[in-house]
N, C-alpha and C positions, 0 to 999 in steps of 0.2 A: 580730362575728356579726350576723346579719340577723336581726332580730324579729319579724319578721312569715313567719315559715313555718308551716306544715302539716304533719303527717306522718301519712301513711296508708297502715295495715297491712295484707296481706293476711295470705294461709295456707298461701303456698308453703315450705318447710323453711326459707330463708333468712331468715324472718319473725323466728326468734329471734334472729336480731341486731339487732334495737332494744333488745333486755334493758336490756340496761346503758346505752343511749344517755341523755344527761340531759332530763331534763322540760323544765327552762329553755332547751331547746334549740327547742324548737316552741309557739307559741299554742296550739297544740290539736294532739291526736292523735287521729285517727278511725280506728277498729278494725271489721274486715268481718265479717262471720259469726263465725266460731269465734274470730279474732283477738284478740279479746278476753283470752282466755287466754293469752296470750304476756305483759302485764304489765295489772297491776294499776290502774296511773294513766291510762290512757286518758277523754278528756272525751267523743264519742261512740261509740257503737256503734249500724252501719247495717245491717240484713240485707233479704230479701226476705217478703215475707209467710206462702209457704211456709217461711222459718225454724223447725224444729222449736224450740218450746217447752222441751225437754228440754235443749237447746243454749244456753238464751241463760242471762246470769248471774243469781244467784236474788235477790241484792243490790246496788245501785248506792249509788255516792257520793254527797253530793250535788254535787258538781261534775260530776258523768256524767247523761250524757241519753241517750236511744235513738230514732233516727231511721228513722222510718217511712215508708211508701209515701204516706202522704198529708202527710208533711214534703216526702219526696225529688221528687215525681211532678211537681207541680205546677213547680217551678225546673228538671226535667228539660225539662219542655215548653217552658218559656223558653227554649231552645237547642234547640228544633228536634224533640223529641220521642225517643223510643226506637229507633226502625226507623234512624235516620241517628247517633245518638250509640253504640248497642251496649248491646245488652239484658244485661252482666253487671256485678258489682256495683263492679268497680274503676274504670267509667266512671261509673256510678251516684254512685258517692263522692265521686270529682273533682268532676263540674259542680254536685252540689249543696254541696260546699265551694266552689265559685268564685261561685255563686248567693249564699250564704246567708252565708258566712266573708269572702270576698272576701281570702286573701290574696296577701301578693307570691310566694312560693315554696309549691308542691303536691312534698313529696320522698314517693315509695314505696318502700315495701319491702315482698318477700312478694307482688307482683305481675307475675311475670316470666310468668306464666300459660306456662311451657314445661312440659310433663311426659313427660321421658323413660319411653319402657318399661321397666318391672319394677326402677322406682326408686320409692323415696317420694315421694310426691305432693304431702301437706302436715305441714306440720312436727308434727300430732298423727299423723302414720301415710297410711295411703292412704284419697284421698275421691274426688269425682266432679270432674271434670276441668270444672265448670261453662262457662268459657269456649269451650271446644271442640265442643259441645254443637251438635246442626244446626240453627241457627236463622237464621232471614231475615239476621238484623240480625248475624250474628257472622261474617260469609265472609271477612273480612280484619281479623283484630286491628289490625293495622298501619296500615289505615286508619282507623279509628276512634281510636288514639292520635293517628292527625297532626291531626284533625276537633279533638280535645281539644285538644291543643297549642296549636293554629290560635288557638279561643275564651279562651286560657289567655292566650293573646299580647297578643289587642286587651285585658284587662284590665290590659294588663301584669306579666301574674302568670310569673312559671317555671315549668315542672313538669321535675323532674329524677328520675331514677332513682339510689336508692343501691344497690341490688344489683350487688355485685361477680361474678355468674354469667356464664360463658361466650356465652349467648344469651339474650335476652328478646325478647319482643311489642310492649313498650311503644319506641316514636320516641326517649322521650326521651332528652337528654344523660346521660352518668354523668356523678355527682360523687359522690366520698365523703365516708362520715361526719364526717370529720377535719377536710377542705377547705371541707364545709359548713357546719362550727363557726368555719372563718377567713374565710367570705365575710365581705367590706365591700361597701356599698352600692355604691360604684363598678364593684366587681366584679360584684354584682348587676346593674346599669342594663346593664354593657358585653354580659352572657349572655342579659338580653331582646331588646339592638339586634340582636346575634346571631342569635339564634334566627328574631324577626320578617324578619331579612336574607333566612332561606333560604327563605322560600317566594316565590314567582311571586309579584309583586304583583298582576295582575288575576283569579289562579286564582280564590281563593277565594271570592270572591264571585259568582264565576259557580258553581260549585256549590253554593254554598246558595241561588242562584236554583232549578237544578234538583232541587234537595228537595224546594221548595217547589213547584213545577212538579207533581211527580210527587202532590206532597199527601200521603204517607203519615204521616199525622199522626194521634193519637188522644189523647183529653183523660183518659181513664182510664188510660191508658199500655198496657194490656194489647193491645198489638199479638197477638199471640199467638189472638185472639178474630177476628180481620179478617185471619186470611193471606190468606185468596180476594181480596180485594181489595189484596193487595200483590203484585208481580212480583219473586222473588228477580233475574232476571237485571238488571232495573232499578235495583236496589239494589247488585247486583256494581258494574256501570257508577259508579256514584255515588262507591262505593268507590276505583275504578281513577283518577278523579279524583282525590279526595282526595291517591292516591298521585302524582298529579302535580303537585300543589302543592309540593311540599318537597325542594329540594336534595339531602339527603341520602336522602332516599329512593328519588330517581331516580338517584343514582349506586349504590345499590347492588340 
């Protein structure tokens, strides 16, 4: 088994399948908004600052911390800021576990961010579809997973997807709970060379030039306060790159 992973919950219905997964299975487990309430033994809990109060838990462990906008913000801008990583909270999570945790494997679950019509939304019932939301930064889920992926790689970190669901948002590989409790290190090393294999070797760094080109960058993070000075079609663009980096992306 690989000791060094991560496991981060969202709040899609599929979330309750960590229940039973073991503690010893992950370093840490970082729980997003409501997630929290899916089990008990989580070490953080991340929300956004409009988090209502009524929502968050009324007592923590001491092994539990809550990570805040002025935890997250600042290692979020480490990577290039908000407008190019994806203003919603399961990229949010990510980078500032690969910032802050630095580990080998990032596994999700509960972030498939798909929400079929007139189906349950999240596993406490039906909520706001947060990532779908019209925002500058959210025009392609999809690129904004490979963007993660990409940063996840040169750490040589994994990021894998356990959700067994028909469709998700997120790039990454599936692997399940089972196969992730049998990864060996080799097999670890062999799914980074992998993964690092399928992008374009000169893509990426040509667009995070044109990130940076473009400049939309804010030290508060509150993008949301400077649209007028952001161009969504310029950010689409950014996006459409991104989706050319990546093998599997562009075959499908």
């Amino acid at each position: 088994m690989l000791s060094d992973s991560i496991l981060i919950i969202g709040s899609a219905p599929n979330a309750i399948e960590a229940k039973p997964w073991s503690k010893h299975a992950f370093r840490h487990m970082i729980a997003i908004n409501n997630a929290w309430q899916v089990r008990d033994d989580w070490d953080y809990l991340i929300f956004p600052d409009d988090f209502p109060v009524e929502r968050r838990p009324a007592l923590l462990s001491k092994q539990q911390q809550i990570v805040t906008s002025a935890d997250y913000v600042p290692i979020q801008n480490d990577y290039g800021g908000f407008v190019y990583a994806g203003g919603t909270m399961a990229f949010t999570a990510a980078y500032w576990a690969l910032g802050q945790l630095k580990p080998k494997l990032i596994a999700f679950i509960g972030c498939d961010m798909v929400y079929p019509a007139g189906s349950k939304t999240h596993f406490y019932g039906t909520g706001t579809a947060d990532p779908l939301r019209d925002d500058v930064s959210l025009q392609s889920l999809e690129a904004k997973s490979l963007r993660l992926q990409y940063y996840a790689s040169i750490q040589d970190c994994l990021c894998v997807n356990l959700s067994v669901a028909s469709t998700s948002r997120l790039t990454f590989p599936r692997v399940h709970y089972d196969a992730l409790q049998q990864m060996t290190s080799a097999k670890y090393r062999a799914l980074v060379a992998l993964e690092k294999s399928k992008f374009d070797a000169s893509k990426p760094s040509q667009v995070l030039s044109a990130e940076m080109a473009l400049g939309y960058y804010f030290k508060t993070g509150k993008y949301w306060d400077h649209l007028s000075e952001i161009c969504k079609q310029s950010v689409y663009e950014i996006d459409q790159l991104w989706l050319s980096t990546y093998e599997d992306a562009k075959a499908s």
